[in-house]
C-alpha positions as CSV (number, residue, x, y, z in Angstrom):
1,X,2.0,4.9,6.1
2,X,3.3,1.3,4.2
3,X,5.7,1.5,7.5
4,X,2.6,1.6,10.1
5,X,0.4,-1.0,7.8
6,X,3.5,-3.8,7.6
7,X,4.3,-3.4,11.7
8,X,0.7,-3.6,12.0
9,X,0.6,-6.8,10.0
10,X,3.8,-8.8,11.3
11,X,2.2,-7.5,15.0
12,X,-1.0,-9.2,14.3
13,X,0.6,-12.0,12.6
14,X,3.0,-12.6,15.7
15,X,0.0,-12.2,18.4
16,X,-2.2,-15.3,16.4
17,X,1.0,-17.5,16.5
18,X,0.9,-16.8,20.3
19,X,-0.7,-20.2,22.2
20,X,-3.5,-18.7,25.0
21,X,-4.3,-21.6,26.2
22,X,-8.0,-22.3,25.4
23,X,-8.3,-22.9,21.6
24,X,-11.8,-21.5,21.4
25,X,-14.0,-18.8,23.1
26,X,-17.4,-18.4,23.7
27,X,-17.7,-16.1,20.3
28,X,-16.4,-19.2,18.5
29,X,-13.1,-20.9,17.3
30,X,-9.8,-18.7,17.0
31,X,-7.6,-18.5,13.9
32,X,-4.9,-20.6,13.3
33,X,-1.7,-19.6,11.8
34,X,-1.5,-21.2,8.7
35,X,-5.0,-19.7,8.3
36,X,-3.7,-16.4,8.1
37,X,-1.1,-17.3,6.2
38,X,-3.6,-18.2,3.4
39,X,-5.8,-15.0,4.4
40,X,-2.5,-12.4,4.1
41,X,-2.2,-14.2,0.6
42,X,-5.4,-14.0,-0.7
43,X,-5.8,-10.2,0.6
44,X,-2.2,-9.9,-1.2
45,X,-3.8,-11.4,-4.6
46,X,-7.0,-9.1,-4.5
47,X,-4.7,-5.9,-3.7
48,X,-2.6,-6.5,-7.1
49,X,-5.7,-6.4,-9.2
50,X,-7.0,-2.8,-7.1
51,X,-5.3,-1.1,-9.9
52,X,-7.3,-2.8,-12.9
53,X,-10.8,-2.1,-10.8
54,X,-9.8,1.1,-9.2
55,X,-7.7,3.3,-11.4
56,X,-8.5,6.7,-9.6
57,X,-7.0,5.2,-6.5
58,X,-3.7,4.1,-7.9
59,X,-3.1,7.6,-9.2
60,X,-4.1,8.9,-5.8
61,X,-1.6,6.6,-4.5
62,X,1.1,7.5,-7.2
63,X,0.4,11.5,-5.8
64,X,0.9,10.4,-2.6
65,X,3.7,8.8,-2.6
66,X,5.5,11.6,-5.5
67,X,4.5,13.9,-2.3
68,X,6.2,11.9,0.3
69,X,9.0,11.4,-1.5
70,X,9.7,15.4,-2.6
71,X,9.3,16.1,1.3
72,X,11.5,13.6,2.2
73,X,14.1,14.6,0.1
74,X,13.6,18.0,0.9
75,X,14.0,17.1,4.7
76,X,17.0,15.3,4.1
77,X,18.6,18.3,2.4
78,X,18.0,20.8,4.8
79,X,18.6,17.7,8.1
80,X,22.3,17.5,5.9
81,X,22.9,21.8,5.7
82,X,22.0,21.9,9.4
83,X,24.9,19.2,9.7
84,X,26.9,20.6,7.8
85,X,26.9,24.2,9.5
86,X,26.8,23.1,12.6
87,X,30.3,20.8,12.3
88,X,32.1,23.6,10.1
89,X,30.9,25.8,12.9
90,X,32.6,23.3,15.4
91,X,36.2,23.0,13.3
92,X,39.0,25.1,14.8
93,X,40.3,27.4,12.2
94,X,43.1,26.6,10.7
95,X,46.5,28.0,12.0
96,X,48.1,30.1,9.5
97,X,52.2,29.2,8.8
98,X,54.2,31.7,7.6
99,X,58.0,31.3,7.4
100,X,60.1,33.2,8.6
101,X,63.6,33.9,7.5
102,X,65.9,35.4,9.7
């Protein structure tokens, strides 16, 4: 999720840096770069004080995130066993030596 919301951000950020020609349209003025800039900051400065206002949704978040991380290690481990079979599986078995005295 963190993933989707920062391409979504450097996406939006990179399409208002963009020149299309006409500065404004008929809804009113576009926004400039530096603009958002200040915007992304302020946004930034209200989102570390969501804690102190909103505790319930840290704790959400905290779950959340314990969740994703237990089912991505989990994934992981079984992605690595698969691996693992499948190129032990794949090894030619060792040719057995024996010596021979004549």
């Amino acid at each position: 999720m963190g993933f989707l919301i920062k391409v979504t951000f450097w996406l939006g950020l990179v399409l208002i840096m963009i020149p299309w020609g006409n500065s404004s349209t008929a809804e009113g003025e576009l926004v400039g770069p530096l603009q958002v800039l200040h915007a992304a900051g302020e946004v930034t400065r209200d989102l570390s004080g969501l804690c102190e206002r909103k505790p319930e949704t840290c704790d959400t978040g905290k779950a959340i995130l314990r969740t994703v991380g237990i089912r991505a290690r989990e994934g992981a481990r079984m992605a690595y066993q698969a691996l693992d079979q499948k190129l032990t599986a794949n090894e030619p078995a060792p040719e057995s030596t024996t010596n021979s005295t004549d």
